[in-house]
N, C-alpha and C positions, 0 to 999 in steps of 0.2 A: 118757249114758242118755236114751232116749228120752221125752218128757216120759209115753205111756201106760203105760211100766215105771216111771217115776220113782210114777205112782198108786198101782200096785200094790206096790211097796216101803213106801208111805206106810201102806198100809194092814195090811202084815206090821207094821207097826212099831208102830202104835197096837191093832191087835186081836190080836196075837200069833197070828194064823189064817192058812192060804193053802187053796188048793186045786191039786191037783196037774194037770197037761194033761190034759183029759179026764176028771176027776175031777166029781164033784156032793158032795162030800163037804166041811169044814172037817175042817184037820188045825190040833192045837195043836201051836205051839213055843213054845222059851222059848233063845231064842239072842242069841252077843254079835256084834255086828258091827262089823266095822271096815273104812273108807270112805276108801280114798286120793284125789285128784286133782292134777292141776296145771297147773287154772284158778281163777280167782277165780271162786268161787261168786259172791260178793257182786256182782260184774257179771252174773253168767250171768242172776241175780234180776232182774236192772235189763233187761235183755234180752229178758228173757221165756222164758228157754229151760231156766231151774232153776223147780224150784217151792220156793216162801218155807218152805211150811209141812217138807216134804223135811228145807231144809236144816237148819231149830231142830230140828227130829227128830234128826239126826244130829249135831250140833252140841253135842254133850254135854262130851265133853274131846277137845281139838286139841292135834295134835300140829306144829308149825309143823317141816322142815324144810328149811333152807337149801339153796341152791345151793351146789355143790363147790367153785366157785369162794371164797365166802365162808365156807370153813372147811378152810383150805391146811392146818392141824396133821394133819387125816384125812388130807391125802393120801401121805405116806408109812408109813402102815399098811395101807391100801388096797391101795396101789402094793406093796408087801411081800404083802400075802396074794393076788393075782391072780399075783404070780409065781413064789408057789410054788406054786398049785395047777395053773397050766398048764404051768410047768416038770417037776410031777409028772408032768401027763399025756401029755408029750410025750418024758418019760425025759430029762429037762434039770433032775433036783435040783443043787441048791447054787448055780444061778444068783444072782446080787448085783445092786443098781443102783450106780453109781459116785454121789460124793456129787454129782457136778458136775451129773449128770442129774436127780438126784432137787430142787435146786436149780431145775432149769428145769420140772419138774413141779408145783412148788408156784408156779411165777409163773406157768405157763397159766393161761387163764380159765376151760376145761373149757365149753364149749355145751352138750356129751352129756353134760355131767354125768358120774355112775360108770359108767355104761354108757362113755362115750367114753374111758377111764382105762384100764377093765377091756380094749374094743377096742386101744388103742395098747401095752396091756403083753404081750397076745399077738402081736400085730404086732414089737415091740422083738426078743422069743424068737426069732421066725422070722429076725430079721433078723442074729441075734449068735449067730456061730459059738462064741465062747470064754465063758466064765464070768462074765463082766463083762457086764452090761449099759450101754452108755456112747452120748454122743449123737451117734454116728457113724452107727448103728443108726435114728437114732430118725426118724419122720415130720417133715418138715422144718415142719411146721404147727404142728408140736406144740412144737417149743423154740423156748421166747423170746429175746428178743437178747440177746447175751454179757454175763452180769454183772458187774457192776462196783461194786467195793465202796464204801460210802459213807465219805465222806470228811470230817475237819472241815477248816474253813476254817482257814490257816494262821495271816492276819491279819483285819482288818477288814474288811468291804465295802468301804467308802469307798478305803482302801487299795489294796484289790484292783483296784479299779475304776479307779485314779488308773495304778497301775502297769502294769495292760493297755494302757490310753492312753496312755500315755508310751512304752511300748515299741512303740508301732503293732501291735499283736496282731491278726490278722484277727477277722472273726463275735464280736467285744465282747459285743454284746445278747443274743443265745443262745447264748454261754458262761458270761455272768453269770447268766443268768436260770436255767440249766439247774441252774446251782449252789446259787443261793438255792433252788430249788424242790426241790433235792435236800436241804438241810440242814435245810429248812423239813418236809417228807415223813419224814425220818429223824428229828427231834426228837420229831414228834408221833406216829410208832409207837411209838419206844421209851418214853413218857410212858404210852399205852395197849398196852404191853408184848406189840403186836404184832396189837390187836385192831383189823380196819379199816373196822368200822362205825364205833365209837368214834372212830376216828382221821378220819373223814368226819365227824362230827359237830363234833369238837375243832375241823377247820379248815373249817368251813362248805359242804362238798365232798359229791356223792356221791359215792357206792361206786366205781360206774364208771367215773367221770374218776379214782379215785383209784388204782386198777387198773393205767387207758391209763399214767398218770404213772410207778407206778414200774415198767413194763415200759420204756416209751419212757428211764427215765432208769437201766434196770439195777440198780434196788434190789433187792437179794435181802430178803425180809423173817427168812427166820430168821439170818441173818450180823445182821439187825439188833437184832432182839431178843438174842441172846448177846450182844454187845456193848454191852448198855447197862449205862453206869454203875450201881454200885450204890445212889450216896446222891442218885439219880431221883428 
């Protein structure tokens, strides 16, 4: 919004008056508005390219929503309601996702967000002649590497580590490390019962290295949450 509309917003907003194009006239209103973006206002300020008084104007109750990425539970209801409305319109009712797909749709990051979601489940449609949707079909961007379920350690580190060396194992250092990071990542979802701010915070990490980690290490997060013990 340009900063001379951003004035004139300002002034609907405090005088509850406009004047229409071409108009000499004041018109009262008495309207609710509601003000998406997504950019930090609070820099646009610092910039010079929001105006301060705008944004407390509007700044009444915010509503924060997340990135797609950071809220994997939507993404198979999402995933479910775009495929049946484009499956409708396409004369493709009863279309399914396999669970194996719907597994690598919750470990994408999503950049486009539900825009990018809603795009690849129409894409998937086109692509799956049968009933199934599965990740044959799918954008090869879009699924993450083969998952791989997580695992507990048999024995000890020390153990473990003693008996690779002994047995001359190749890549020791990032098969250990791969493990620890994975047993260490699995502990502390299932502890925050799959929430991964929390579970970024628990292990001193942010969001997005902790993302990269359990894509690079094939953590599925809901195999991991069902799987946690009960007496957690």
């Amino acid at each position: 919004m340009p900063l001379p509309v951003q004035a004139k917003m300002l002034r609907l907003l405090q005088e509850q008056t406009f004047e229409r194009v071409g108009g000499n006239s004041l018109i009262a209103t008495d309207v609710r508005v509601i003000a998406a973006t997504n950019k930090n206002l609070e820099q646009s300020i610092e910039a010079g390219s929001f105006r301060n008084d705008l944004y407390y104007r509007l700044k009444v109750v915010t509503v924060s929503v997340p990135a797609l990425r950071d809220r994997a539970d939507d993404i198979p209801e999402l995933a479910r309601h775009f495929l049946g409305r484009y499956g409708r319109a396409m004369g493709r009712d009863g279309l399914a996702i396999t669970p194996d797909l719907m597994a690598r749709l919750r470990a994408y990051v999503w950049p486009g967000n539900v825009r990018e979601l809603q795009s690849v489940i129409r894409q998937g449609i086109l692509n799956t002649p049968g009933h199934e949707l599965g990740i044959e079909a799918w954008p090869s961007a879009i699924i993450a590497p083969p998952i791989v379920e997580p695992t507990e350690a048999s024995f000890g580190l020390a153990e473990r580590i003693e008996r690779m060396l002994g047995d001359g194992q190749p890549e020791v250092y990032g098969r250990i490390m791969a493990e620890v990071e994975r047993e260490l990542l699995t502990r502390a979802l299932r502890r925050t019962r799959g929430h991964q701010a929390q579970a970024s915070e628990l292990l001193g990490i942010n969001r997005t290295t902790l993302r990269t980690k359990l894509r690079e290490l094939g953590i599925a997060l809901d195999k991991v949450v069902s799987d946690r013990p009960m007496e957690d």
